[in-house]
C-alpha positions in Angstrom: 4.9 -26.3 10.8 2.4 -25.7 7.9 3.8 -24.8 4.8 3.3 -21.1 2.8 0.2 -22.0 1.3 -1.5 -21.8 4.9 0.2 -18.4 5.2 3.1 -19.3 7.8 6.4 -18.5 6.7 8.0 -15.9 5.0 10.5 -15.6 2.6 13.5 -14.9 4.2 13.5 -18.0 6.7 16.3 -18.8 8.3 18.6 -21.3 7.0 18.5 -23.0 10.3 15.1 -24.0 9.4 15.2 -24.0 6.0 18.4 -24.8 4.7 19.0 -24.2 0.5 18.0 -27.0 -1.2 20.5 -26.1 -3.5 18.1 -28.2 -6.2 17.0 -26.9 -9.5 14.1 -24.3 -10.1 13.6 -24.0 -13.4 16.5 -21.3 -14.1 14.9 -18.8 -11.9 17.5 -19.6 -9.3 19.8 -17.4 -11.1 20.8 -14.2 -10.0 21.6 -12.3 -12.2 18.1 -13.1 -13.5 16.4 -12.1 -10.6 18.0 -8.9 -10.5 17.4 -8.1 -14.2 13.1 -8.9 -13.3 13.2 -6.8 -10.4 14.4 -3.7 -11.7 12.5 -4.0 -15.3 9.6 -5.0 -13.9 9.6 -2.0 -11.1 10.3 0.2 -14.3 7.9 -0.7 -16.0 5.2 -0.1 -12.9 6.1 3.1 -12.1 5.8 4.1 -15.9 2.5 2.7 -16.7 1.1 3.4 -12.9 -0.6 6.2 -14.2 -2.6 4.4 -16.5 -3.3 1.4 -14.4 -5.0 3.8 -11.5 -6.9 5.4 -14.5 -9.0 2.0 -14.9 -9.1 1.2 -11.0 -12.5 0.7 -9.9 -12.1 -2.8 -7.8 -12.7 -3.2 -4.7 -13.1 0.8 -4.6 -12.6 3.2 -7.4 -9.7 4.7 -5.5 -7.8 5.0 -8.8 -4.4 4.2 -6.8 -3.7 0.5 -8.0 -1.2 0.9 -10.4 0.9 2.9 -7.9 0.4 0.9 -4.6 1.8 -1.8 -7.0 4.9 0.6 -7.8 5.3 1.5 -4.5 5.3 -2.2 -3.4 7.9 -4.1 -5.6 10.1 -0.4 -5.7 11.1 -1.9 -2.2 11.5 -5.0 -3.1 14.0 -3.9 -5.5 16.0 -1.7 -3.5 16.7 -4.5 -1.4 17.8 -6.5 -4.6 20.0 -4.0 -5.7 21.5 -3.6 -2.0 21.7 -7.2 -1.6 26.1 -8.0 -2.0 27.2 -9.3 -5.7 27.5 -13.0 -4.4 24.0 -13.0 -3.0 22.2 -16.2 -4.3 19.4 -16.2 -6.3 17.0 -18.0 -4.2 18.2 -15.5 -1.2 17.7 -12.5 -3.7 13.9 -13.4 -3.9 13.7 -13.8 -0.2 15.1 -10.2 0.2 12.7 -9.2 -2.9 9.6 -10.4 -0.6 10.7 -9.6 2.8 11.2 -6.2 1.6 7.8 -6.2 -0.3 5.9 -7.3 2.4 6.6 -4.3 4.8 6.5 -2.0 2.3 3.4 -3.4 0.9 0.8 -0.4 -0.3 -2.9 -1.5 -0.5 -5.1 -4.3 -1.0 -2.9 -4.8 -4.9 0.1 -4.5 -2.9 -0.3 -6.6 0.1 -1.6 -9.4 -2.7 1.6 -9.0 -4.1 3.9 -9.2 -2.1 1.9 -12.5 -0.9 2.8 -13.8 -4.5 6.0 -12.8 -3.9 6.7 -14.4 -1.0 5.7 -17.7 -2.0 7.8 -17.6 -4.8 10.8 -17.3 -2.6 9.7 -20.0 0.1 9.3 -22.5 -3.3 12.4 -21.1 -4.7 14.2 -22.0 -1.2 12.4 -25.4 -1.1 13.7 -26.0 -4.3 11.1 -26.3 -7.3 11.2 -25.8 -10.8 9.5 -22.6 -12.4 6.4 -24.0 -12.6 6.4 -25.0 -8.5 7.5 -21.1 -8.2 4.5 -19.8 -10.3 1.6 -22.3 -8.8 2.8 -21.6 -5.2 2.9 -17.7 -5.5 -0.7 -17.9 -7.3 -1.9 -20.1 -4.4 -0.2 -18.2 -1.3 -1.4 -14.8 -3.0 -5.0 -16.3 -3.0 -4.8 -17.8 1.1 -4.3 -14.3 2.2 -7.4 -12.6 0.8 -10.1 -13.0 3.6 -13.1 -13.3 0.6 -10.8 -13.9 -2.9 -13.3 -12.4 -6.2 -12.6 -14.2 -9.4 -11.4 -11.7 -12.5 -8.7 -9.7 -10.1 -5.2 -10.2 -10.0 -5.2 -13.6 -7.8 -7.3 -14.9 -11.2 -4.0 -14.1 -13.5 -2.0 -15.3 -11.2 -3.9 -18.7 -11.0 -3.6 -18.6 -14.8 -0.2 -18.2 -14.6 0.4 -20.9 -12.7 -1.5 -23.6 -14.3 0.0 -22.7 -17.5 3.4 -23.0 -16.5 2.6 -26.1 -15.1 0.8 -27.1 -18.5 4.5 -25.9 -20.1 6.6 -28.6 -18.3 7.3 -32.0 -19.3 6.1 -34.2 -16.6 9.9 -34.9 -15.8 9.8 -30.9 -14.7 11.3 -29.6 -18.2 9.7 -27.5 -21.1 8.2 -29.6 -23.8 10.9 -31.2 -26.1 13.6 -30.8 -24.2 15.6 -32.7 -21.2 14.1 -31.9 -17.6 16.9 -30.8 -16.3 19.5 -28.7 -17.7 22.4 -26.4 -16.6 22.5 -28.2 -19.9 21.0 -31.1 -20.7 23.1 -33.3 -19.4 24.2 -32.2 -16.0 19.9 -32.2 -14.6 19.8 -28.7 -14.2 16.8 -26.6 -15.6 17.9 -24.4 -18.5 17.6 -20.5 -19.3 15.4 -21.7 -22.6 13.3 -24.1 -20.7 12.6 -21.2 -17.9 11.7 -18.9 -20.8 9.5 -21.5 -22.5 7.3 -21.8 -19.3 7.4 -17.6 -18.1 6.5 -16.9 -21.8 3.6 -19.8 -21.4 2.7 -18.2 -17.8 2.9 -14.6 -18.6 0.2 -15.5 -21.9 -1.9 -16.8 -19.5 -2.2 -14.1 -17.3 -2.1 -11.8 -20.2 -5.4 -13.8 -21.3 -7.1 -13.5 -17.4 -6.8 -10.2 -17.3 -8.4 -9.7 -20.4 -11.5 -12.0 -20.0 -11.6 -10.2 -16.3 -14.4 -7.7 -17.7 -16.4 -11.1 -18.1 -16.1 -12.1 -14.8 -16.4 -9.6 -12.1 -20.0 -7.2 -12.4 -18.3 -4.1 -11.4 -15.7 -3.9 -14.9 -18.4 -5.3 -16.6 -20.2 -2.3 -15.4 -17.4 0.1 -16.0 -16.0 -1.4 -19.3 -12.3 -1.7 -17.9 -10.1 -4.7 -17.0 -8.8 -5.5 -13.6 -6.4 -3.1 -12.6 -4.5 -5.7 -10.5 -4.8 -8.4 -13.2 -3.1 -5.3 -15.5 -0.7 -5.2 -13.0 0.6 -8.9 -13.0 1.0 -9.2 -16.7 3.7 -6.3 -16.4 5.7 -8.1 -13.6 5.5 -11.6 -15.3 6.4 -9.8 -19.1 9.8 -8.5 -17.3 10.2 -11.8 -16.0 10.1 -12.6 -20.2 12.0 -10.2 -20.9 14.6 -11.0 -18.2 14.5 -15.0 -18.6 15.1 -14.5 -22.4 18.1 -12.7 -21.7 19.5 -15.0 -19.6 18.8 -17.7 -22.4 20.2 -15.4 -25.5 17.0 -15.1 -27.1 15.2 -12.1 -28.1 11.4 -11.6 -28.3 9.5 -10.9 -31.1 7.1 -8.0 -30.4 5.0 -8.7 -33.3 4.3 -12.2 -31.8 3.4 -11.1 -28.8 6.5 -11.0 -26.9 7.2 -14.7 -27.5 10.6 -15.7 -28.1 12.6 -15.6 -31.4 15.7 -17.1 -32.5 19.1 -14.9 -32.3 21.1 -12.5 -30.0 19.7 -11.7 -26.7 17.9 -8.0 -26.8 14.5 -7.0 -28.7 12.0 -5.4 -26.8 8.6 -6.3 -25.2 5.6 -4.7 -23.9 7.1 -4.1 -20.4 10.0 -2.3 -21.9 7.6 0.0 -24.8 4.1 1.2 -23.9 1.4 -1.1 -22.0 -0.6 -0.3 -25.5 -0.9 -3.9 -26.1 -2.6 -4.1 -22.6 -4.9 -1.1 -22.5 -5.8 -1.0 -26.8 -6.6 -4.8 -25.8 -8.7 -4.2 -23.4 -10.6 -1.1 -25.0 -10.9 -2.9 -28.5 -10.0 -6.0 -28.2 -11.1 -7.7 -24.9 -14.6 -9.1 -26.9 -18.3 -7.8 -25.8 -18.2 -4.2 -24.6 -19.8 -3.5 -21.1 -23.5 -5.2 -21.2 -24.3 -2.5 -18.3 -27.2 -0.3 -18.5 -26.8 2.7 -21.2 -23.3 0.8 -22.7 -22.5 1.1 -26.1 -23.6 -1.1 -28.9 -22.1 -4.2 -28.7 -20.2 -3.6 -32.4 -18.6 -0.3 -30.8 -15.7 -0.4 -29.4 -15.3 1.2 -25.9 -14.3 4.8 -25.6 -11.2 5.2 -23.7 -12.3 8.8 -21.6 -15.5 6.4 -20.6 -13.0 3.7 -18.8 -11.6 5.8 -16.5 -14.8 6.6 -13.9 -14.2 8.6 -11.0 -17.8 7.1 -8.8 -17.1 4.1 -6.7 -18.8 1.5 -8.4 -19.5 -1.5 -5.6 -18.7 -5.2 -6.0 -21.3 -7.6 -6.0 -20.1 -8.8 -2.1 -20.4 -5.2 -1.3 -16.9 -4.6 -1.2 -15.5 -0.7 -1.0 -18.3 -0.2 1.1 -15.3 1.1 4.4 -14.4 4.6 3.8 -10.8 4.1 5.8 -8.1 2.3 4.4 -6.3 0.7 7.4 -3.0 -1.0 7.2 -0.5 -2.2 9.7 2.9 -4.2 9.9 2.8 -6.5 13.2 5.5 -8.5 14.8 5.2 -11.1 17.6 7.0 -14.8 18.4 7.4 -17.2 15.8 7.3 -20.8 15.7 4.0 -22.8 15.8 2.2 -20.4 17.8 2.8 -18.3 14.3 0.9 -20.4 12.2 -2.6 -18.8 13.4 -2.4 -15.5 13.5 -3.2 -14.8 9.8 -6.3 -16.4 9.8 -7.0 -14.8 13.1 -6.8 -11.1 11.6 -8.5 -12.4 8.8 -11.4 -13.4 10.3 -11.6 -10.5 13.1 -10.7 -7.5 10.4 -13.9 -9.6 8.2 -16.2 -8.4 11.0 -15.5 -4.9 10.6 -14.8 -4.0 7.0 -13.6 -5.5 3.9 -11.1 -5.9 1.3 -9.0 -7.7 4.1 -5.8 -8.8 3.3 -3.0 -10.7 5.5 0.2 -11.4 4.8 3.2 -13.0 5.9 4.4 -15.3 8.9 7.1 -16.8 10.6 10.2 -14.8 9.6 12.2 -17.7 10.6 14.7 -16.2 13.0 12.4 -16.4 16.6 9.8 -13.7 15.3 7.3 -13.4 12.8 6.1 -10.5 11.3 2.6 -9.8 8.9 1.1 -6.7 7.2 -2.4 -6.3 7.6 -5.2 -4.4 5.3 -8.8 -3.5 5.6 -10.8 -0.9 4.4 -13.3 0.0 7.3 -15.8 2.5 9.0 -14.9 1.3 12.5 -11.3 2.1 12.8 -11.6 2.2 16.8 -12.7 -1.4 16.5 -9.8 -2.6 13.5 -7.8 -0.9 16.0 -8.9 -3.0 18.6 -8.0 -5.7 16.9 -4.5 -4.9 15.6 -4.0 -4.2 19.1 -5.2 -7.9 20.7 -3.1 -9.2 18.1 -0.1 -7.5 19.1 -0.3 -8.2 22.4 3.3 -10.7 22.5 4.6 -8.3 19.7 4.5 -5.1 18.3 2.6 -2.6 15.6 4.4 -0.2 13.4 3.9 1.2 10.0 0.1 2.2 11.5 -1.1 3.5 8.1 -4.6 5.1 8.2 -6.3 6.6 4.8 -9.2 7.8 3.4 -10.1 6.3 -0.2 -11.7 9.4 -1.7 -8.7 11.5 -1.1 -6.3 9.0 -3.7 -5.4 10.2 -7.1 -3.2 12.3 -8.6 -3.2 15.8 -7.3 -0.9 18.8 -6.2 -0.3 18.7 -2.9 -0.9 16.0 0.0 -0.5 16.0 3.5 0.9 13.3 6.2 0.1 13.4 9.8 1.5 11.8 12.4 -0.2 11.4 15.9 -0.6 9.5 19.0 -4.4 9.5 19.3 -6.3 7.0 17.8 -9.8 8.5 17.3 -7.4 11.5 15.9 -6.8 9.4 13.4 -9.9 8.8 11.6 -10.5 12.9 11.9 -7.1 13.7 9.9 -8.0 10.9 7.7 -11.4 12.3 6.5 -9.7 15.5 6.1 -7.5 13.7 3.2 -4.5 13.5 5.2 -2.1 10.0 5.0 -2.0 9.3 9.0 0.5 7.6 10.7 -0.4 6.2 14.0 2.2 6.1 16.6 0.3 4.7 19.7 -2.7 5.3 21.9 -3.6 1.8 21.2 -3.0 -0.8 24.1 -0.2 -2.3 22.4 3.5 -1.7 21.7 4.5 1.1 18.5 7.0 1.1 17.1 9.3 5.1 16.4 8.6 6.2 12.8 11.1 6.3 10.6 12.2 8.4 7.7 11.1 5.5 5.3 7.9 5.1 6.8 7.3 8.5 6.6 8.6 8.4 2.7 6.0 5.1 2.1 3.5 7.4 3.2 4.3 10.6 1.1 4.1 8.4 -1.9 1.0 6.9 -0.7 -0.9 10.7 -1.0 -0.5 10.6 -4.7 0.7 14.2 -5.0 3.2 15.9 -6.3 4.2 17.9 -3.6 3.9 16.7 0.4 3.6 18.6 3.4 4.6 16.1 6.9 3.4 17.0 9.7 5.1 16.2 12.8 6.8 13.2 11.0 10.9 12.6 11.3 12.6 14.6 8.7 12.9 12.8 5.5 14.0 15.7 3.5 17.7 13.9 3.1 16.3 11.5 1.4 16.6 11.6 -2.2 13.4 12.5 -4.5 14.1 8.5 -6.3 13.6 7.3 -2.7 10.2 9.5 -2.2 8.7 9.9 -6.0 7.9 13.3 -5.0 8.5 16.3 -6.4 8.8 18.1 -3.5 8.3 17.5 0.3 8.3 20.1 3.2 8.2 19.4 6.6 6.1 21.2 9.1 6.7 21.6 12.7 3.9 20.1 14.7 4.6 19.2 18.1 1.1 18.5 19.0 -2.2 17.2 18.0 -3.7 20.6 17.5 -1.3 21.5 14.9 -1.9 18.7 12.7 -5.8 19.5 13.5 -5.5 23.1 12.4 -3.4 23.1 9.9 -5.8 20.6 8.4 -8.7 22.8 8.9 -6.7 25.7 7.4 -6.4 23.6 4.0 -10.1 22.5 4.1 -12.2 19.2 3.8 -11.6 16.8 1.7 -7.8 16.9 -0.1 -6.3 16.7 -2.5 -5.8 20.4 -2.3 -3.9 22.9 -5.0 -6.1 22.0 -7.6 -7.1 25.3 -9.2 -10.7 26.1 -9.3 -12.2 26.8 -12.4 -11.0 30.2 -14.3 -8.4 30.4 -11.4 -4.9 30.4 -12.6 -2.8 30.2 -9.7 -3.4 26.8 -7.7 -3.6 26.7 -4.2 -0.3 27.2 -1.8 -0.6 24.5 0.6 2.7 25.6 2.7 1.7 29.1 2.6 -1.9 28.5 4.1 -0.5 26.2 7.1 2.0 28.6 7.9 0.2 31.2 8.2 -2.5 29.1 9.6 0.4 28.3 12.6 1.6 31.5 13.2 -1.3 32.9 15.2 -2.1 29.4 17.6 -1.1 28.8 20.9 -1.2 25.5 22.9 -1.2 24.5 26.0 -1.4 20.7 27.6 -2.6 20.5 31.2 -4.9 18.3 33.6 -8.7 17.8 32.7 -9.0 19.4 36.4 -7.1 22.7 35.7 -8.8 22.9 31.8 -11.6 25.2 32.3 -8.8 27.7 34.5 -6.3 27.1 31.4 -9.3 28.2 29.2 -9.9 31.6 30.5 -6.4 32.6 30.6 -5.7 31.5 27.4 -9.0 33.1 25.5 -9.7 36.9 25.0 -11.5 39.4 22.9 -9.2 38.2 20.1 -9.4 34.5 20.1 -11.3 33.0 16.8 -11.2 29.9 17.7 -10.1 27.0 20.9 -9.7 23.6 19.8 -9.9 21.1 22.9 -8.6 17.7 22.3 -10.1 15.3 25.4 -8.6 12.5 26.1 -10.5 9.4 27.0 -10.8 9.6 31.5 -11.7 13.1 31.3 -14.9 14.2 32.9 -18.1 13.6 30.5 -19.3 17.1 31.2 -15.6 18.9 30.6 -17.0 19.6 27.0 -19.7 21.9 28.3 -17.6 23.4 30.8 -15.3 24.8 28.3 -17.7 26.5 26.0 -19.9 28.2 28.7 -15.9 29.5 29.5 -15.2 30.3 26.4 -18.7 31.8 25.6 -18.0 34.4 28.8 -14.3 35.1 27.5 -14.7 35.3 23.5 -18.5 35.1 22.9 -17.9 35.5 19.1 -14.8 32.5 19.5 -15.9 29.1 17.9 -14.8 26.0 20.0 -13.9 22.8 18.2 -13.8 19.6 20.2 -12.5 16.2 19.8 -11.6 12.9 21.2 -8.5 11.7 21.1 -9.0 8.0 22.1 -5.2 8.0 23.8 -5.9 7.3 27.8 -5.6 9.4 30.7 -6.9 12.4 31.6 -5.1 15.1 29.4 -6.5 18.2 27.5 -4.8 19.5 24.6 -6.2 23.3 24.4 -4.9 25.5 20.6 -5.8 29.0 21.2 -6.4 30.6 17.4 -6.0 34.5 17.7 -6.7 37.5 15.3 -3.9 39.6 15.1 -1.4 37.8 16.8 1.7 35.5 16.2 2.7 32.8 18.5 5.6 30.4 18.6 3.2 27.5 18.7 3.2 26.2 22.2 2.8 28.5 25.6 6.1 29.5 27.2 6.7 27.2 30.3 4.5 24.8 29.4 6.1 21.4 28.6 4.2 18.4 26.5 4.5 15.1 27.3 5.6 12.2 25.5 2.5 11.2 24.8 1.6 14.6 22.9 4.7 14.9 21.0 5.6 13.4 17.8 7.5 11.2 16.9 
């Protein structure tokens, strides 16, 4: 078997393979530690996500970094903090990155998680804190199919090598035995863990702010990496949490280093993320050298760092309009060891900002998430579904970029037809794929539909057709609000998207307008007057004219992929006899057989949403 590095294993292997080494890892082993990072250092993200998306403009200025990293580690520490008391530490951080990696939220978050997991594979090998910090940097950097220097995989790198600068070449901090539990007993100790975090988290602390240097597009927008921004917060809790564990307390005046006396004091990742962003506006060095930039003895003006125009990299990445990601599961053992680099490679052809993680879980399976940002989702899907073959897809998360950001109300869809997908999608919808595709899908479930209501970036989320999630609590969500929506079939997801209008977000209030837009309101009403019906491609054209009348408004026909190629005319020279005045709205589905979908939109009229004694298959109904 390859080791992480090559992208193989994940964190949670079993113990049948890889037994505890029960050796010393630099006083991260501990768990009380481990849980102490994971919950300050998800804190800390979701507080200062806000401002991290605010300066997002790498790979694409989708201004969502800062909470696909939130949304990324938050379920890596609910599994912490459901993990029993006695749990290990090493086994902690494999429950930290399992849980990460399939709840991973974007390129930031799929990188993560990466870094994540080969912490806990080194932690499981055994290795001191600087073999934990150099193998998550190198493991986060195998997974991106074309890694960009002054990003988050940079800081990481940094991180690393300075931990390992930090050790004495016997695997202790300088001045100090190599092994502690104290000094004499060989195990590492608290101090000496805090001594190299404290060097690491400097480091990265440093990367980040030389990343405007580095990478043309911040230069160009006069921010620092968003991801790099990112980092530093997760390895400052780690400060904050190994100087606990040592009875130290940091000195926020020095920078959060350590300071003599009783545990507590505060640090950056507990206070503001002032000393990242006043850094990085002020204090970073040159100001952006871009065209029309200030004068290089003016500092940067903060309103100017947050651009809202897609600013491409130099390798063209950002260039895919949909964000594609998937979770995939399929046999482990050696046959495991190549699938990464095969997803890598094939999702290279058709987009980019292609990320995969994970491997062999361990236990007879492995499982990976997958990311790419694409214009060819019927040919990414393709691809996750040759890939999946032996296995299985779920989590089949499909988004367009220019709908991310903060807003008032977002929409999920769920639906069973693939080039479906990419329509919702442009409309601003979060869509959830649950088959079509020639491969196995897994049921949704009410945390995948939750991972997706976070991922709109709204406040409030109508779901559409997706499994009720309303039970859950708003912690769980980080929503203010979510309403689910009845939508047995494709055309209701289709109409109620039309009803809201192109592109989300929606409930923005237009200029002068005091009242913003009611999202439920317009879908309901939108509902109220349509009727579907599901029948043959044969019987269609029949279903048509019974269906349409001197009232219909509009038909939406969704084909599927055997129907006849001239079914499309057939029903509008119908539909033109029936309801000349009636607009008809077609589209493919890309799910096979021969199936027509048919949503008859009356004036005047309420319906129930599907025609009395006419059943929808499994294939039309959501999950």
């Amino acid at each position: 078997m390859t080791d992480v590095d090559s992208g193989s294993r994940t964190a949670d292997s079993g113990s049948e393979q890889y037994p505890e080494q029960h050796q010393a890892v630099g006083g991260l082993d501990d768990p009380g530690l481990v849980r102490a990072w994971t919950h300050g250092a998800t804190a800390a993200l979701r507080r200062e996500r806000d401002a991290i998306d605010r300066v997002n403009v790498f790979p694409v200025a989708d201004a969502d970094t800062g909470t696909n990293l939130y949304l990324t580690l938050r379920e890596g520490d609910r599994a912490v903090a459901a993990a029993p008391a006695d749990t290990t530490g090493a086994r902690l951080l494999a429950a930290l990155a399992r849980a990460a990696l399939l709840g991973a939220r974007g390129n930031s978050g799929v990188i993560l998680s990466e870094w994540l997991r080969g912490l806990a594979v080194a932690a499981r090998r055994g290795g001191t804190t600087a073999d934990l910090l150099t193998r998550a940097a190198t493991s986060a950097r195998s997974a991106v199919a074309v890694p960009a220097e002054g990003t988050i995989l940079t800081a990481a790198d940094a991180a690393g090598a300075a931990a390992r600068a930090a050790e004495t070449p016997g695997g202790g901090s300088g001045g100090g035995a190599a092994r502690t539990g104290g000094a004499a007993d060989g195990e590492p100790s608290a101090a000496e863990a805090l001594h190299v975090v404290t060097a690491a988290a400097a480091a990265a602390r440093a990367s980040a702010r030389a990343s405007r240097d580095e990478l043309d597009v911040l230069r160009a927008a006069g921010v620092l990496d968003a991801g790099a921004l990112g980092l530093v917060l997760v390895l400052d809790a780690l400060v904050v949490a190994a100087a606990e564990a040592a009875g130290a307390r940091l000195d926020p005046e020095a920078g959060g280093s350590p300071a003599h006396g009783a545990a507590g004091g505060v640090s950056v990742v507990r206070g503001s993320m002032d000393a990242v962003t006043l850094d990085q506006l002020l204090d970073a060095g040159a100001p952006p050298s871009a065209p029309g930039a200030a004068d290089p003895g003016t500092p940067a003006d903060p309103a100017a760092s947050s651009v809202s125009e897609p600013v491409p990299g130099a390798d063209g990445a950002g260039s895919g309009a949909l964000e594609l990601m998937f979770v995939l599961t399929g046999p482990g053992g050696e046959a495991a060891d190549t699938v990464a680099a095969g997803l890598r490679g094939a999702l290279a052809e058709v987009g980019d900002s292609v990320v995969v993680v994970g491997g062999d879980s361990g236990a007879g399976t492995a499982v990976w998430q997958a990311h790419v940002h694409t214009d060819h989702l019927d040919q990414a899907l393709v691809i996750a579904a040759e890939a999946a073959r032996t296995g299985s897809l779920s989590q089949v998360h499909v988004r367009h970029l220019e709908a991310a950001g903060q807003h008032d109300w977002g929409v999920v869809a769920a639906t069973s037809a693939p080039a479906l997908a990419g329509e919702l999608a442009h409309t601003g919808a979060v869509v959830l794929l649950t088959g079509g595709v020639d491969a196995d899908v897994a049921a949704l479930t009410s945390d995948d539909a939750g991972r997706a209501a976070a991922s709109t970036g709204a406040r409030r989320v109508l779901l559409l057709g997706t499994p009720d999630v309303v039970a859950a609590t708003d912690g769980q969500l980080d929503v203010d609000e979510l309403i689910t929506v009845p939508a047995p079939t494709d055309v209701h997801a289709v109409v109620a998207l039309a009803a809201l209008g192109t592109l989300l977000p929606v409930g923005l209030p237009d200029a002068g307008t005091l009242d913003p837009v009611d999202a439920h309101a317009i879908v309901t009403e939108a509902l109220a007057g349509l009727t579907v019906r599901s029948v043959p491609a044969a019987d269609a054209v029949d279903a048509l004219r019974q269906a349409a009348g001197p009232e219909t408004a509009v038909v939406t026909a969704l084909l599927d992929t055997a129907v006849p190629d001239d079914l499309a005319d057939r029903l509008g020279a119908a539909l033109a006899d029936r309801a000349p005045d009636a607009e008809l709205v077609v589209l493919p589905t890309g799910r096979p057989g021969d199936a027509v979908q048919l949503g008859t939109e009356s004036i005047g009229t309420e319906s129930t949403g599907t025609e009395p004694g006419v059943g929808l298959g499994p294939e039309e109904a959501y999950a």
